[in-house]
VEXDREN-2710 file (C-alpha; in Angstrom, 1 decimal):
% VEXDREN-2710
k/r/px/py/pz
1/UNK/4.4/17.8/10.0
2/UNK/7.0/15.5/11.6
3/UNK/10.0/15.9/13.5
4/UNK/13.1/13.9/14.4
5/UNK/12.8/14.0/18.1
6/UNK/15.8/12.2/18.9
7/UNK/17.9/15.2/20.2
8/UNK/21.4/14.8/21.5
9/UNK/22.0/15.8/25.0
10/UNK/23.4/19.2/25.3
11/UNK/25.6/19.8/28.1
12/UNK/23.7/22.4/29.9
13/UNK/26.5/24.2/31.6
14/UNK/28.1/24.9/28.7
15/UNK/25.3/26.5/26.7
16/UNK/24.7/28.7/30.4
17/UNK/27.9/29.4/30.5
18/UNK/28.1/30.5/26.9
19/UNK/24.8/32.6/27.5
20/UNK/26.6/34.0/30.4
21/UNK/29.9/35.5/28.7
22/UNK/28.1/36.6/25.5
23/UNK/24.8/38.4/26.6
24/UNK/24.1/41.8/27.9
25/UNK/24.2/41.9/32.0
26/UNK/20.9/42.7/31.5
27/UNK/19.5/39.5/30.0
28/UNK/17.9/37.1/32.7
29/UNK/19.9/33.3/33.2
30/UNK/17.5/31.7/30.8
31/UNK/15.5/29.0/32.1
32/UNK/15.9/26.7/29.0
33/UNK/17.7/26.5/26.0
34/UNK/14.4/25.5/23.2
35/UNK/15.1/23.7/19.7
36/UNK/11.9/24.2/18.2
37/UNK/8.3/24.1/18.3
38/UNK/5.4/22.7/16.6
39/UNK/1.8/23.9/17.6
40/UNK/1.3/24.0/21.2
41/UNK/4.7/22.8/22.2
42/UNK/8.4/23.4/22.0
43/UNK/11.2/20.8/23.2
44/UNK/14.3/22.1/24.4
45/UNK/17.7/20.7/23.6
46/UNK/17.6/17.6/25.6
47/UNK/14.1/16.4/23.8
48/UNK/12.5/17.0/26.5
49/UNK/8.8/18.2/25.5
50/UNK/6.6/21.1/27.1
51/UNK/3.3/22.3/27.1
52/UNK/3.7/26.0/25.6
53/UNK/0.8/28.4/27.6
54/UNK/2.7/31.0/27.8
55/UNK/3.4/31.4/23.7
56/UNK/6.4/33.8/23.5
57/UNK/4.7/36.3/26.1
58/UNK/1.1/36.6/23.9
59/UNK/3.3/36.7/20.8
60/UNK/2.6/33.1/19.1
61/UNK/-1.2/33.4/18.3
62/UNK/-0.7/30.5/16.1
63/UNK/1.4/28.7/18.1
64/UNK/4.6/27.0/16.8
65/UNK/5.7/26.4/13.3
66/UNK/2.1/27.2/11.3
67/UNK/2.4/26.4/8.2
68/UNK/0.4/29.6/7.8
69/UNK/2.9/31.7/8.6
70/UNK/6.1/29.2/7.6
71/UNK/4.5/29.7/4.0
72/UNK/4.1/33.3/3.9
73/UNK/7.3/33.7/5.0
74/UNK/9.0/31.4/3.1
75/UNK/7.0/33.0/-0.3
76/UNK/8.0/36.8/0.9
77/UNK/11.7/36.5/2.0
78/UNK/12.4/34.6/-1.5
79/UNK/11.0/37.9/-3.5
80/UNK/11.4/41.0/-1.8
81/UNK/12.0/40.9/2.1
82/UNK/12.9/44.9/2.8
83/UNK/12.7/48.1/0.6
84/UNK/12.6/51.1/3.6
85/UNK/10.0/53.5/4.1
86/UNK/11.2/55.0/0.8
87/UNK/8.7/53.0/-0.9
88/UNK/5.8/51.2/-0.2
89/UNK/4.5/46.6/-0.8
90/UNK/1.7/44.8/-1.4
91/UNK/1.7/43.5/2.1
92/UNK/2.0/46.7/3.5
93/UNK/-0.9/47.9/2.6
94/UNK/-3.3/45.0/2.9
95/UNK/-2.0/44.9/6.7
96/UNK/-3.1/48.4/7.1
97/UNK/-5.9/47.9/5.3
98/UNK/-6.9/45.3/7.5
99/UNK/-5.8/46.5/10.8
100/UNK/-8.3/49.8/10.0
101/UNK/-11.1/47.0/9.6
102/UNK/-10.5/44.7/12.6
103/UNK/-9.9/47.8/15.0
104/UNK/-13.1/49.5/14.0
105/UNK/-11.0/52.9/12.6
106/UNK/-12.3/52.3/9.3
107/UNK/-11.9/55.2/6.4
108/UNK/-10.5/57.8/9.0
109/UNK/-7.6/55.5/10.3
110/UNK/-4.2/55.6/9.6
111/UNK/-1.3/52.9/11.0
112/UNK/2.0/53.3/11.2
113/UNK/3.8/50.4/11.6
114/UNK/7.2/50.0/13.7
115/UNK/9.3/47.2/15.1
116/UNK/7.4/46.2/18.4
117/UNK/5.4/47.4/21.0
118/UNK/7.9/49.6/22.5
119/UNK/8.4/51.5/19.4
120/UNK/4.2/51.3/18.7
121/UNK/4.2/53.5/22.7
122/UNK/7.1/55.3/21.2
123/UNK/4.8/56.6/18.8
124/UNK/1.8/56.9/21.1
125/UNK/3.7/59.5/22.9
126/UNK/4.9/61.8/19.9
127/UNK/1.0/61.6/19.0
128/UNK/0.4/62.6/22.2
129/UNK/2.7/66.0/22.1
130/UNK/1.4/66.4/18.9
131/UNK/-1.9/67.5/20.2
132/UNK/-0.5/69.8/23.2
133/UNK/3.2/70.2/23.1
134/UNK/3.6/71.4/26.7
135/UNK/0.3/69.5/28.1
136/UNK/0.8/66.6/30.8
137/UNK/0.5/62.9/29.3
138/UNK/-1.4/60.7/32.1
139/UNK/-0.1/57.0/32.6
140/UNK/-1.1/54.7/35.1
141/UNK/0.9/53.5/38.4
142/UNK/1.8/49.7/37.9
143/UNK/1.6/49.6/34.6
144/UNK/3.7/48.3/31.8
145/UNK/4.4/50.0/28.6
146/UNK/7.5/48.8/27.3
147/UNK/11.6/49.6/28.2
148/UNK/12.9/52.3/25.0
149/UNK/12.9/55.6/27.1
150/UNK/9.9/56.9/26.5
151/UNK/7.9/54.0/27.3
152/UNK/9.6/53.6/30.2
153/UNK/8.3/57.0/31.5
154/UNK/5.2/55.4/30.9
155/UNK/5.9/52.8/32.9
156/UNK/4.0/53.1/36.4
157/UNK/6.7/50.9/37.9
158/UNK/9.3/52.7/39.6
159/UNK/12.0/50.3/40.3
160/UNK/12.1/50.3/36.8
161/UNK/12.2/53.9/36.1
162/UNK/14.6/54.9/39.1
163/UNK/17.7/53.4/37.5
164/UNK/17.3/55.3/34.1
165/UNK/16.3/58.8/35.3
166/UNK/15.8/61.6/34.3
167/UNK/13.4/60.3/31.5
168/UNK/11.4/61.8/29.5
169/UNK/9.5/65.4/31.3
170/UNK/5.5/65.8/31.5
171/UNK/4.5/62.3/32.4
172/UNK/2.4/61.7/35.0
173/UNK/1.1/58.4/36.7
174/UNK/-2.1/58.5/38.7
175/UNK/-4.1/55.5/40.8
176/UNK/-5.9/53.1/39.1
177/UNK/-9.6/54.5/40.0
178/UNK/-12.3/56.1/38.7
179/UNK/-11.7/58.7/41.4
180/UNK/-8.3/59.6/40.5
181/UNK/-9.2/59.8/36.5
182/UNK/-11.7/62.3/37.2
183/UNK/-9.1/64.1/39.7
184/UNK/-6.4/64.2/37.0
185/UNK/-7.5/65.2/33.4
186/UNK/-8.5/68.3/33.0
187/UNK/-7.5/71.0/29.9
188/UNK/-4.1/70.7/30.6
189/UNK/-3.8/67.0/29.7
190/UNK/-2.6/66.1/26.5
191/UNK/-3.5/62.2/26.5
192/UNK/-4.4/59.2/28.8
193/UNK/-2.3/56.1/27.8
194/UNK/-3.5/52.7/29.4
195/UNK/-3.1/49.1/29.3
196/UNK/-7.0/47.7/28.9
197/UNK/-5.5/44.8/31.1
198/UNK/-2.6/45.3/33.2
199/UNK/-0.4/42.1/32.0
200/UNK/2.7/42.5/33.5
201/UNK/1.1/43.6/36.1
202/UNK/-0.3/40.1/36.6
203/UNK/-3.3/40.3/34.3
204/UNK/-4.9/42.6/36.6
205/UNK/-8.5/44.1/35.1
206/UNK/-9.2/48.0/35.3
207/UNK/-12.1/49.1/37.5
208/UNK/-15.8/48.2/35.9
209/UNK/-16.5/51.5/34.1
210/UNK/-12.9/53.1/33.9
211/UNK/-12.7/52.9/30.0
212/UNK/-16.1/54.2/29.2
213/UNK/-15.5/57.0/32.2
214/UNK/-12.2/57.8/30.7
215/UNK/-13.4/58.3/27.1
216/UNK/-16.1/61.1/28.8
217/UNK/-13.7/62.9/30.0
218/UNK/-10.9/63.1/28.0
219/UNK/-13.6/63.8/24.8
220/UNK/-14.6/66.4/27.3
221/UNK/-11.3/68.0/28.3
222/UNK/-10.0/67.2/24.2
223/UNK/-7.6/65.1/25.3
224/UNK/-6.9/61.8/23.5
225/UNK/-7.5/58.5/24.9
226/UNK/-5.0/56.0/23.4
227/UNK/-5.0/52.1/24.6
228/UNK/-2.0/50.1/24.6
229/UNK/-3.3/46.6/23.2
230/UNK/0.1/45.3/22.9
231/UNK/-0.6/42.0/25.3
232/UNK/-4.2/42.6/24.6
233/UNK/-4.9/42.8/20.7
234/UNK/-5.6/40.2/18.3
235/UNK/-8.0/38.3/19.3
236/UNK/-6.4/37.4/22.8
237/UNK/-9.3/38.5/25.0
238/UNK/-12.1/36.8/23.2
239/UNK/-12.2/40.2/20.4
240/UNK/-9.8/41.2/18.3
241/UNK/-9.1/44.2/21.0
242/UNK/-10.5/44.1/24.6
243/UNK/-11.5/47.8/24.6
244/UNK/-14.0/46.3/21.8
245/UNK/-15.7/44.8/24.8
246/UNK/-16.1/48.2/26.5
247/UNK/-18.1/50.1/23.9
248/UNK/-15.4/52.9/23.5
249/UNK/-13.8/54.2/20.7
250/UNK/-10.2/55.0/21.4
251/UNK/-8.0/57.9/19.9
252/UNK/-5.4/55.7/18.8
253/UNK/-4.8/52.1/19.5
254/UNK/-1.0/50.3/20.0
255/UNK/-0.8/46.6/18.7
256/UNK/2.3/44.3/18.6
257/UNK/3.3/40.7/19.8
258/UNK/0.6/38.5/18.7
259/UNK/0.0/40.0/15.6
260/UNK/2.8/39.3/13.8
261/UNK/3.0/35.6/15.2
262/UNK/6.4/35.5/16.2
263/UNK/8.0/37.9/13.7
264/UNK/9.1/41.2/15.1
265/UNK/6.4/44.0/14.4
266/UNK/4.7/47.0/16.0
267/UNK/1.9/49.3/14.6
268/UNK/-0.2/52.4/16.0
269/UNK/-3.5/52.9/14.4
270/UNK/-5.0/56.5/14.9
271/UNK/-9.1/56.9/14.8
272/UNK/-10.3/59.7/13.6
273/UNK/-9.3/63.4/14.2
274/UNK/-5.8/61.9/15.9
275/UNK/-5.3/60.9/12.5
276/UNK/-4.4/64.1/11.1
277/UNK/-1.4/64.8/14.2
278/UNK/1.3/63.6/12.2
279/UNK/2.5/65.1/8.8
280/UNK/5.2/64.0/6.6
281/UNK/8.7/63.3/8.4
282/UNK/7.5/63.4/12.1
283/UNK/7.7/60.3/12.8
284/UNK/9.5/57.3/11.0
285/UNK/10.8/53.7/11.2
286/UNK/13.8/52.0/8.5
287/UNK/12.4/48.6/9.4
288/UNK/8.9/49.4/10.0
289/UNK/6.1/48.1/7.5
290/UNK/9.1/45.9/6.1
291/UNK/7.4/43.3/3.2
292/UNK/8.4/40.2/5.0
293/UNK/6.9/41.3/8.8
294/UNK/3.7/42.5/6.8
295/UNK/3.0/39.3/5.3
296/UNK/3.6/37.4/8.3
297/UNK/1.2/39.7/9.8
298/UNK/-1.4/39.4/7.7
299/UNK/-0.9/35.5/7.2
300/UNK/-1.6/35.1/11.2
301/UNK/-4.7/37.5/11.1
302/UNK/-6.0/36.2/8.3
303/UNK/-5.9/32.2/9.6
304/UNK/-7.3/33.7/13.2
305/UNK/-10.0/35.0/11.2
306/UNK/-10.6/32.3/8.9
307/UNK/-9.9/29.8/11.5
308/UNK/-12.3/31.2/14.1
309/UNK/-9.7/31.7/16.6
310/UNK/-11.1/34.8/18.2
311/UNK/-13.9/33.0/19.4
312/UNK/-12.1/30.1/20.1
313/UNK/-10.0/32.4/22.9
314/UNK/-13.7/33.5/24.3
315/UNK/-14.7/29.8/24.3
316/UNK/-11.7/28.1/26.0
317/UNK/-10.9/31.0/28.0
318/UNK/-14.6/30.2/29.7
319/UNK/-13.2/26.4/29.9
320/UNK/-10.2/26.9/31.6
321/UNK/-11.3/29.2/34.5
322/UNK/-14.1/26.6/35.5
323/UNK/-11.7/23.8/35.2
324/UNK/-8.8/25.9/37.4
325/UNK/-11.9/26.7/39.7
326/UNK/-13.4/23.4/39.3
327/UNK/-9.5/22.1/41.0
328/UNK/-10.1/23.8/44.2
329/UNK/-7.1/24.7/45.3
330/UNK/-7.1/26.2/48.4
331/UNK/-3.8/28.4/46.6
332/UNK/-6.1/29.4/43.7
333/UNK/-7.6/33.0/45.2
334/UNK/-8.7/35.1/42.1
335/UNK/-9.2/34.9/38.2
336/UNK/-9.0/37.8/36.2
337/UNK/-8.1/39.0/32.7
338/UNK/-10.7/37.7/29.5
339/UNK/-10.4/35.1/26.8
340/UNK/-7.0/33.6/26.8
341/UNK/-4.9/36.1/28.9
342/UNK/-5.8/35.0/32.1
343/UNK/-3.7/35.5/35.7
344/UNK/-4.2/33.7/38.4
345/UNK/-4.5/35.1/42.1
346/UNK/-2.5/33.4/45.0
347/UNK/-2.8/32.9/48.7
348/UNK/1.1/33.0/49.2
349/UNK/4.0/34.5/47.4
350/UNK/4.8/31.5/46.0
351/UNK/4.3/32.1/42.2
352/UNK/7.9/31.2/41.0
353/UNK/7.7/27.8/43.0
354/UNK/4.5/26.9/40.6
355/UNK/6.3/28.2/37.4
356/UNK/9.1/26.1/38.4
357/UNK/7.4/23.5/39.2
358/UNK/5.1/23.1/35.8
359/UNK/8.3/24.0/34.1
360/UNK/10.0/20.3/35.7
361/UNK/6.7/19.0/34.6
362/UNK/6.6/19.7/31.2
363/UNK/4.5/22.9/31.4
364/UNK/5.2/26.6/30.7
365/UNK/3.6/29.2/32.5
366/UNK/4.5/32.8/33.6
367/UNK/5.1/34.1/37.1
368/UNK/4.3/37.7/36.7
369/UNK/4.8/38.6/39.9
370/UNK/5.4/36.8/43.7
371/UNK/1.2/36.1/43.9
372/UNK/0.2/35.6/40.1
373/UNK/0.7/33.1/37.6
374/UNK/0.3/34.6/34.0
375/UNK/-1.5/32.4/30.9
376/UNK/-1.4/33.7/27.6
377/UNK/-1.6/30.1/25.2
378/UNK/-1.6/29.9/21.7
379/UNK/-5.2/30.8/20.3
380/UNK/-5.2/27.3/18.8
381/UNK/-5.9/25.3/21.9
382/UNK/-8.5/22.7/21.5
383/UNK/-10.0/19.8/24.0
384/UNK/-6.0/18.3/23.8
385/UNK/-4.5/21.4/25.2
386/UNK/-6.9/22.4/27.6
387/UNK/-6.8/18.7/29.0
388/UNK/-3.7/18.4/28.8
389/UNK/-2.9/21.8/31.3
390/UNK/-5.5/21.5/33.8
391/UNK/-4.1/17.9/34.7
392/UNK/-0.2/19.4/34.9
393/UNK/-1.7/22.2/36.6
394/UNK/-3.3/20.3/39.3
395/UNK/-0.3/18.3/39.6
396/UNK/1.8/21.1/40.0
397/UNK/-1.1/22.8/43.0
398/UNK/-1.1/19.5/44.7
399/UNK/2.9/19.0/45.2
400/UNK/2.8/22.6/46.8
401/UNK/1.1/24.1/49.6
402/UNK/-0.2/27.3/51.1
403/UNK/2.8/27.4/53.5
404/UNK/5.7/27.2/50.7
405/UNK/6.5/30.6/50.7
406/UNK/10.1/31.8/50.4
407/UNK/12.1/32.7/53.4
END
């Protein structure tokens, strides 16, 4: 595939300033304005060309213009692109179909299908009251589950919350410890919902044991144990969904972002019992399941599958943190997450001067918070890519140093 890459130069302050008068007060200045991608990188108006490892937030598994999922597209939208939960497609069912296999829920598991992540949590929590109306749902503190209301109560981040309250009653967020799981569920809990990697968070990795510890007691207490895979799920960590790597089997699991490639869609798959919560009419979506997001769905798992890409995550997940080791960067403190969602510790607050940095450089990367940069690159990466990062990387380390903080 080739590309013109002559671009005209846009005038950046008027496109800002456009962006400015048109968007919701609540949308960020963006940091670019992009024109279009192919593979592993995008170039923004000026033609100027970046290294994408940051993928749309874990949403472009196949990075940028596959002709995967350009053709499936293309093919779906000229037949039949919506028809409404009135009646069902092709597509829709083969993603379910699928989604029961690569999850592990099998013959007992039922999906639902919605718009996002958000409205996959949105979901997780009507699931939840469905099996104890007036029981307590536990969350965890600085977590991240999405921004619709009832996500947000999720949410274990309370300058978030604050500014929306009262949200939705019966939520409760405990510490991120064994100790405090065992302290909190009891009969009266209805559900645990958790991140099986904190992302926003920083890709920050849950205690050794607190899964399998967590499906104990709330099997034990009959309370369901639902993981939010959102960031997580297909094939990001190295297996199709990381709490695959824990040797639990979940309640219900909610998937978004990478598995539909770029094209908006959302889904909550039920294992089990769970899977008999919901009867007809509880719970619904226009949009959700739509033909044309199903077959983009399915064209994305079905080249990560074919293509080898979830063990291609495992494999150059394991490359990049010995080369980012190998740098020795006297900023670089910690590596956590698994496969290709990986954050990166720091000695100083000075995450945003490294994103900006790598951003002047030609490289995208994600401050998550002040002492973590976030990666979350397109599953395609190969020798080129990974190459190609560690030496912006260690040029972006080297022009900073430990005593950059902000004022």
């Amino acid at each position: 595939m080739t590309h013109d890459t002559t671009a005209p130069e846009t005038d950046d302050s008027t496109w800002r300033g456009q962006f400015r008068d048109a968007m919701m007060g609540s949308s960020p200045a963006p940091l670019l304005m992009l024109e279009r991608g192919e593979g592993c990188y995008v170039w923004d108006t000026t033609g100027k060309k970046y290294l994408d490892f940051l993928a749309g937030i874990a949403v472009n598994s196949l990075g940028h213009a596959h002709p995967a999922l350009v053709e499936a597209v293309s093919r779906q939208v000229s037949t039949i692109a919506h028809v409404s939960n009135y009646f069902a497609s092709a597509p829709q069912v083969e993603l379910a179909e699928r989604l029961r296999r690569i999850t592990g829920a099998g013959d007992r598991g039922r999906v639902y299908f919605g718009n996002s992540g958000a409205e996959a949590i949105e979901a997780a929590i009507k699931l939840a009251r469905r099996n104890g109306q007036h029981k307590k749902i536990l969350s965890l503190t600085n977590s991240f589950h999405g921004r619709t209301m009832g996500a947000l109560s999720l949410t274990g981040k309370p300058a978030l919350r604050e500014p929306f309250e009262p949200l939705v009653p019966g939520i409760e967020h405990i510490d991120t410890t064994i100790e405090a799981l065992e302290a909190a569920i009891d009969d009266n809990t209805a559900a645990l919902i958790v991140e099986s990697i904190k992302g926003e968070a920083g890709v920050v990795d849950l205690p050794e044991g607190y899964l399998e510890r967590a499906r104990e007691l709330t099997t034990r207490h009959g309370a369901l144990l639902i993981i939010d895979e959102i960031q997580t799920g297909a094939g990001r960590t190295g297996t199709w969904f990381a709490f695959q790597q824990h040797g639990v089997v979940p309640d219900a699991v909610a998937i978004a972002k990478g598995i539909g490639g770029g094209v908006p869609i959302g889904a909550l798959v039920t294992f089990g019992a769970a899977s008999d919560l919901f009867t007809v009419g509880q719970h619904g979506s226009t949009f959700g399941g739509n033909p044309l997001a199903t077959a983009a769905a399915n064209a994305v798992l079905g080249e990560i599958e074919s293509a080898g890409l979830v063990e291609n995550a495992a494999r150059r997940g394991i490359e990049l943190r010995a080369a980012i080791t190998a740098i020795g960067s006297p900023l670089v403190t910690q590596l956590r997450g698994s496969g290709l969602l990986i954050g990166i510790g720091l000695a100083e607050p000075v995450a945003q001067a490294v994103s900006t940095r790598a951003l002047e450089l030609g490289l995208i990367i994600n401050a998550a918070n002040d002492s973590s940069i976030r990666l979350a690159p397109p599953l395609i990466i190969s020798d080129r890519e990974v190459a190609e990062f560690i030496r912006l990387f260690t040029a972006v380390l080297s022009s900073l140093t430990p005593t950059e903080a902000p004022a």
